[in-house]
matplotlib code that plots the C-alpha trace (Angstrom):
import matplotlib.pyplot as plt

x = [0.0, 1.0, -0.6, 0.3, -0.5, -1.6, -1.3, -2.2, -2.4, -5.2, -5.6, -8.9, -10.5, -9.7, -11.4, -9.9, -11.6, -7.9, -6.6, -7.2, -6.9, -4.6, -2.6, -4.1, -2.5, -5.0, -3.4, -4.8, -3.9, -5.4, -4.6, -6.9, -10.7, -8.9, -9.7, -8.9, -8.1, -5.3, -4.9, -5.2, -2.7, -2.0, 1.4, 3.5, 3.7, 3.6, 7.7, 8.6, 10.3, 7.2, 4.7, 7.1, 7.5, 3.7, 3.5, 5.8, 4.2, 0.8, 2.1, 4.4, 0.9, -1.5, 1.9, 2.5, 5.9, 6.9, 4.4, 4.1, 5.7, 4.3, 3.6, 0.9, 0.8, 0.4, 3.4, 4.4, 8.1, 7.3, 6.3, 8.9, 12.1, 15.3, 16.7, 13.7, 11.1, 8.9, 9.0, 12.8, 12.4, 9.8, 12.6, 15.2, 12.9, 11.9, 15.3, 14.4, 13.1, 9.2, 7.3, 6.5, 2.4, 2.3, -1.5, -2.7, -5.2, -2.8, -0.8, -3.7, -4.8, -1.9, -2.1, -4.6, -3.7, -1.0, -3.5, -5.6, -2.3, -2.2, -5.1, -6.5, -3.1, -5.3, -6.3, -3.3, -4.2, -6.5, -10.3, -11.9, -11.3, -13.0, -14.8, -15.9, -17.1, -19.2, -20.9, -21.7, -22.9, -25.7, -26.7, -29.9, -30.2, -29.5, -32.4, -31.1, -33.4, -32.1, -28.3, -26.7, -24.4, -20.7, -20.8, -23.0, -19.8, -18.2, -14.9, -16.0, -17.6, -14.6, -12.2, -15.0, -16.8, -14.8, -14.2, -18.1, -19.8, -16.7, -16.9, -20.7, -20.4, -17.4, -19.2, -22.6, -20.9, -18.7, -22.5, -23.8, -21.0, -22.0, -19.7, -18.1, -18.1, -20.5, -18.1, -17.4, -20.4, -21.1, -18.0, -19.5, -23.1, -22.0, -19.5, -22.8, -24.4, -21.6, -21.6, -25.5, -25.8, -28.7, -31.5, -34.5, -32.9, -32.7, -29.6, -30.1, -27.4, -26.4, -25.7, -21.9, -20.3, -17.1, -14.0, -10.7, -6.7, -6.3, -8.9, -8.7, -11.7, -13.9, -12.5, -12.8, -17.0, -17.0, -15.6, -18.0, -21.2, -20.0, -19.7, -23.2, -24.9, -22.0, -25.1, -26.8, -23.5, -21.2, -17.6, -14.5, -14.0, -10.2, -12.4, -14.8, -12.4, -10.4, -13.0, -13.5, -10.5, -10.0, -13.5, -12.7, -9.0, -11.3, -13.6, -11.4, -8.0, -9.2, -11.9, -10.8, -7.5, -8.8, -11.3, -8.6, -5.5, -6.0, -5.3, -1.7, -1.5, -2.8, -1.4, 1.6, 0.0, -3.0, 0.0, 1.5, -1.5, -1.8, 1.0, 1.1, -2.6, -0.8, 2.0, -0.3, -2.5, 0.4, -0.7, -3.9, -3.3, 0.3, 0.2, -2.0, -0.3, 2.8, 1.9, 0.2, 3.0, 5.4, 3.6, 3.0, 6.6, 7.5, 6.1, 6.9, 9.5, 6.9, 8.0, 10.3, 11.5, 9.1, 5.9, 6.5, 6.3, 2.8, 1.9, 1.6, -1.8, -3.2, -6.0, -5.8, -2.0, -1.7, -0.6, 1.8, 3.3, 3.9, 5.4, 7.7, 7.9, 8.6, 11.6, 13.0, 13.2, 16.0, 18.0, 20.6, 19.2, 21.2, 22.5, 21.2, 17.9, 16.9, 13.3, 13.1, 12.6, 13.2, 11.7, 11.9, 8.5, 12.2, 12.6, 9.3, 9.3, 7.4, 8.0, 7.0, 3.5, 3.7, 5.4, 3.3, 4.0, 6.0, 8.3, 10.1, 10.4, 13.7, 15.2, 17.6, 21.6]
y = [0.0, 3.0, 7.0, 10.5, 13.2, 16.8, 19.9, 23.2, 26.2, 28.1, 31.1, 29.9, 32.7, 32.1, 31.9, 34.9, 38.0, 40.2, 37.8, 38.2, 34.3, 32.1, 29.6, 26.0, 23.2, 20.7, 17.3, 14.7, 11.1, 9.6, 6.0, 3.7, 3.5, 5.8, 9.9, 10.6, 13.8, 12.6, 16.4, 20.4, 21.6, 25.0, 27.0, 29.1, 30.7, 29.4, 28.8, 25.4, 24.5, 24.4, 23.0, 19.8, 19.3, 19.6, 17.4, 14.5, 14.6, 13.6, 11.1, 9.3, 10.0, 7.6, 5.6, 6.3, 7.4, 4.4, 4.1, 7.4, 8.1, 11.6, 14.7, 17.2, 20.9, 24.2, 25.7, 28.9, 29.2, 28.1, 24.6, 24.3, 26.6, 24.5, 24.5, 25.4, 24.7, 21.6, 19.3, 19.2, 18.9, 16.5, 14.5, 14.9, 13.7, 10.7, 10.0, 9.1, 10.4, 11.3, 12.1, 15.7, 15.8, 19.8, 20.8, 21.3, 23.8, 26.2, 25.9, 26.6, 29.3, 31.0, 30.7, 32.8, 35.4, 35.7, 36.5, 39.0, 40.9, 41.3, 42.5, 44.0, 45.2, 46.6, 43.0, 42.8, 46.0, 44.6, 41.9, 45.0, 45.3, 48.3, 46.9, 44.2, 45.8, 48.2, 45.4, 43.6, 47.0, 47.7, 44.1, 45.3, 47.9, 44.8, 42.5, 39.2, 37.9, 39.8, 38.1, 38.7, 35.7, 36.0, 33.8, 36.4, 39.2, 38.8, 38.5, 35.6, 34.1, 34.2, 33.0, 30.2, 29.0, 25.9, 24.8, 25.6, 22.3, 20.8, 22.7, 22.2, 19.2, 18.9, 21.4, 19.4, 15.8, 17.2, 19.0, 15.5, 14.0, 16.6, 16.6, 20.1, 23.3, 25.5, 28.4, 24.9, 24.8, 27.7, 28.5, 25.6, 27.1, 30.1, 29.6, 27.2, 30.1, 32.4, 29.5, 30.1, 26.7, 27.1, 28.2, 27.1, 29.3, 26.6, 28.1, 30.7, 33.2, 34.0, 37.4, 38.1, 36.5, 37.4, 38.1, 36.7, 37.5, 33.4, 32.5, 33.5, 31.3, 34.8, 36.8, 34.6, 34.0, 37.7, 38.2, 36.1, 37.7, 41.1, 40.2, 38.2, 42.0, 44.5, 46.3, 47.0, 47.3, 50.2, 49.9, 51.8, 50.5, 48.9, 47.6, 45.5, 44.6, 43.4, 41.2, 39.4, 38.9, 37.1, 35.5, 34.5, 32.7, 31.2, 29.1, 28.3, 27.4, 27.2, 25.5, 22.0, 22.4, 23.3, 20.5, 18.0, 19.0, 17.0, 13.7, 12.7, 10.3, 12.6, 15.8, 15.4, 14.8, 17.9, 20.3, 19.4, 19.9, 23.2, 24.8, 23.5, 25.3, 28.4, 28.6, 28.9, 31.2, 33.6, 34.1, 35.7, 37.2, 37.2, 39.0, 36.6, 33.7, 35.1, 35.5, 31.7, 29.9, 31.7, 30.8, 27.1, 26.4, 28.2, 25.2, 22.3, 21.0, 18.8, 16.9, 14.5, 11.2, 9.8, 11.9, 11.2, 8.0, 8.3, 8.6, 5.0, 5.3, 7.7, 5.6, 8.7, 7.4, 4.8, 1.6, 2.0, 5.4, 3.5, 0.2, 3.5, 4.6, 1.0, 0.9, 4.8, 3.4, 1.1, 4.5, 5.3, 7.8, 10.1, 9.1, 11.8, 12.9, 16.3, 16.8, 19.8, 20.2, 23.4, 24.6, 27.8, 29.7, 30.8, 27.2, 26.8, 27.0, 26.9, 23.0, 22.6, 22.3, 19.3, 17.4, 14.4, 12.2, 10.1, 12.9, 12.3, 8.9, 7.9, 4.3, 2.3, 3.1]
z = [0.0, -0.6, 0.2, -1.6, 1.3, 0.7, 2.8, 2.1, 4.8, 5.7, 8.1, 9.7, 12.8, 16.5, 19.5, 20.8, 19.0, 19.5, 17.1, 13.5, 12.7, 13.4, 10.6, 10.3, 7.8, 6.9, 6.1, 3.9, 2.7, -0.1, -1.8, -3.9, -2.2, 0.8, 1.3, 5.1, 6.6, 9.5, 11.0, 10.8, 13.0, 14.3, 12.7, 14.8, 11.0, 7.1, 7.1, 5.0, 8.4, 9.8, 7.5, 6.8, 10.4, 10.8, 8.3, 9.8, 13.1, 11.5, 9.3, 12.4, 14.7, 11.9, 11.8, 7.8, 7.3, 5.7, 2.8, 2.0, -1.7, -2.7, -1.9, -3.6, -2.5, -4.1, -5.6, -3.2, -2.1, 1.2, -0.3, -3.0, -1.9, -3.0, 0.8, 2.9, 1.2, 2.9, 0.4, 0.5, 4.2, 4.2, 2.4, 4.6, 7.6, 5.7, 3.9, 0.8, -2.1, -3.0, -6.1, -6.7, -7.8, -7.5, -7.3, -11.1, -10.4, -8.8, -11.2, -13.8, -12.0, -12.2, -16.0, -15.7, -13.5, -16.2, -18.8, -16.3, -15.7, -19.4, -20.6, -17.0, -15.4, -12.0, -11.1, -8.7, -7.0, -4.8, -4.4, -5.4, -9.2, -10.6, -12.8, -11.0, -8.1, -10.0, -11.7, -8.6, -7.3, -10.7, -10.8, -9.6, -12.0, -15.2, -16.9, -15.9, -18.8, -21.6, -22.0, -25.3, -26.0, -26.8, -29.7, -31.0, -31.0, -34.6, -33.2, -30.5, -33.3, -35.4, -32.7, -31.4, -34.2, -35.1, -31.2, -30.3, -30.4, -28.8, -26.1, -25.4, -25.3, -22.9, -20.8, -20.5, -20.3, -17.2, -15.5, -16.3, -13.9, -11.0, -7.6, -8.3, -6.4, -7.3, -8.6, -11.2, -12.0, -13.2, -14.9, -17.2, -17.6, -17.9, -20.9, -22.3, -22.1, -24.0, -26.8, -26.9, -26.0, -23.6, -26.1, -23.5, -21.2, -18.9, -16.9, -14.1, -13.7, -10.1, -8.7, -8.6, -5.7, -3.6, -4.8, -3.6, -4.6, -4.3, -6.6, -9.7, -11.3, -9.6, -12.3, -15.2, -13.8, -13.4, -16.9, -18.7, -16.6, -17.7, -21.5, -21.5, -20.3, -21.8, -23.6, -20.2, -18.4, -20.2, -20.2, -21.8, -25.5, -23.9, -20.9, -23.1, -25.8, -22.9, -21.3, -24.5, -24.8, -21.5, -22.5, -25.9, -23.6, -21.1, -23.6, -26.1, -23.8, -20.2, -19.4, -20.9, -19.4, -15.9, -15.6, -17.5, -15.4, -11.9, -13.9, -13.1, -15.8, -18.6, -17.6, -19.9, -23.1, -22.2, -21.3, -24.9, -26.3, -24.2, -25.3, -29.3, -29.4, -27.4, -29.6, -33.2, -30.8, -31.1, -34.3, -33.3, -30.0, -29.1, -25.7, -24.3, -25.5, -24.2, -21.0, -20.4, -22.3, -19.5, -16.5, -18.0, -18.9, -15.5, -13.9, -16.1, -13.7, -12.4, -15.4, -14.4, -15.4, -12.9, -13.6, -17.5, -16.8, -15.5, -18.9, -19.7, -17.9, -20.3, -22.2, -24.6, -25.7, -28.6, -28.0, -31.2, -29.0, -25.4, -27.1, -28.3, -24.9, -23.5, -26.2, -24.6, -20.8, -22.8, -22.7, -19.8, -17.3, -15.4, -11.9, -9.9, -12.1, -11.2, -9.0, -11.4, -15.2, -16.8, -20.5, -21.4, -23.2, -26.0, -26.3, -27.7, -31.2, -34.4, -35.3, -31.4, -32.5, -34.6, -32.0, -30.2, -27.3, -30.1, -30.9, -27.3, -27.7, -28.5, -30.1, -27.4, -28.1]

ax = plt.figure().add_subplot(projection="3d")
ax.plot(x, y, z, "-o")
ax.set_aspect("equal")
plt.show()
């Protein structure tokens, strides 16, 4: 048997009304059939130090040190510093080595913080965006009714119109599965909605929710509400052109990734695909690409020998392309390979987007 364990901190309110709150790192083990929460202990502070000594003392409490093999946590300095950070700690404490299973949605949602900063520089001012809060404040004042698709916007349609019933239909097969959040969920109805895919107006729209500097998925909901009423909701002509933009980034790019990304075994193939479809997007907006193609290959180093090896449980790969794969692990490794990979978004270049799983596969010397 063996379990992965995840931690991620949380500043959670006290008891004591002097304090602001106080910081709390839940701790989770999962395995096959298995989901437990083992602990949520209370941090003198947020330190690597003290999160992967945290971390030990619930895993020797449920007595797991020796089975566990990897580690998944979001990707902040504290977690993944090359001396301090827990991980490396962790690692230390255990003495031996562990696999790295960053979380994929952090690492997703800083792909699109990337493409906010771009287009909507203000967004890392503060929760309160502008433009945001403003429409949250008219929402009253708006005909929830009268929505005014996205797909109906020449350049949407342009930039959609051959990905549209793909989409819908990936958007209504993963409602159909249910057991998401409901900020999730509507980032799926909503962009169903956008592709005019909800003609029986079947779909309510919600009022606009909080918004929170760690959640990014607010701004991309708050985006696409803003588009669907940008005739009853008046913006600046860069504000609007802006938003559809970010719209046009979210349907087309983001929303398959994001739901796609928390498979291990597949999330080496989707992030090729990610960033071949990225790289000919340069052609149409090159800021945006720019931006995600940094922050993805920024955290590529996930993409060890290990991880990639993960791949021969995609049931999206070929047979014909693993019994290539099977023929590569005939290659020498390095002695020591490194817990980091590193790609470059200048590496990246235009052949890249031909390339397949195949194209890494190399014949036995």
């Amino acid at each position: 048997m063996y379990v992965t364990v995840h931690w991620d901190g949380k500043i959670l309110p006290t008891l004591n009304v002097r304090d602001s709150g106080i910081d709390r790192l839940p701790i989770v083990i999962t395995s096959k059939n298995l989901d437990l929460l083992i602990g949520i202990p209370k941090l003198k502070n947020s330190t690597g130090y003290e999160q992967a000594n945290a971390v030990h003392c619930a895993l020797d409490d449920w007595g797991l040190l020796n089975i566990v093999q990897a580690l998944c946590y979001d990707t902040t300095a504290s977690n993944m510093g090359r001396l301090k950070g827990s991980c490396i700690l962790l690692e230390q404490k255990l003495e031996k080595d562990l696999l790295y299973l960053p979380c994929r949605h952090h690492i997703y949602e800083l792909i699109l913080r990337g493409v906010f900063e771009t287009k909507l520089p203000q967004v890392t001012l503060s929760p309160d965006i502008p433009i945001f809060k403003n429409f949250k404040k008219n929402w009253n004042n708006i005909d929830v009714s009268n929505t005014i698709c996205g797909i109906d916007d020449v350049e949407c349609c342009s930039a959609l119109e051959n990905y549209r019933n793909n989409i819908l239909q990936f958007s209504r097969a993963m409602l159909r599965i249910g057991c998401f959040r409901d900020d999730y969920k509507e980032l799926l109805e909503l962009s169903i909605i956008f592709l005019n895919g909800d003609s029986d107006k079947k779909i309510k729209i919600h009022p606009p929710g909080a918004m929170h500097q760690a959640r990014w998925m607010s701004r991309a909901i708050y985006c696409l509400k803003i588009y669907l009423y940008r005739k009853q909701y008046l913006l600046k002509t860069f504000e609007i052109n802006a938003i559809r933009n970010i719209c046009i980034f979210i349907i087309r790019f983001y929303l398959k990734a994001w739901f796609n990304c928390t498979e291990p075994s597949k999330a080496p193939n989707n992030d090729l695909n990610f960033i071949k479809e990225l790289k000919l997007y340069e052609k149409e907006q090159p800021l945006i690409a720019k931006a995600a193609l940094n922050k993805i290959c920024n955290h590529l180093w996930y993409l060890t020998e290990e991880t990639a090896a993960l791949t021969f449980f995609d049931d999206t790969i070929s047979t014909e392309i693993k019994k290539l794969m099977v023929v590569s692990l005939n290659n020498e490794s390095t002695i020591n390979p490194s817990k980091r990979f590193i790609l470059s978004s200048s590496d990246i270049d235009k052949s890249f987007s031909e390339k397949t799983v195949a194209s890494f596969c190399q014949k036995a010397v």
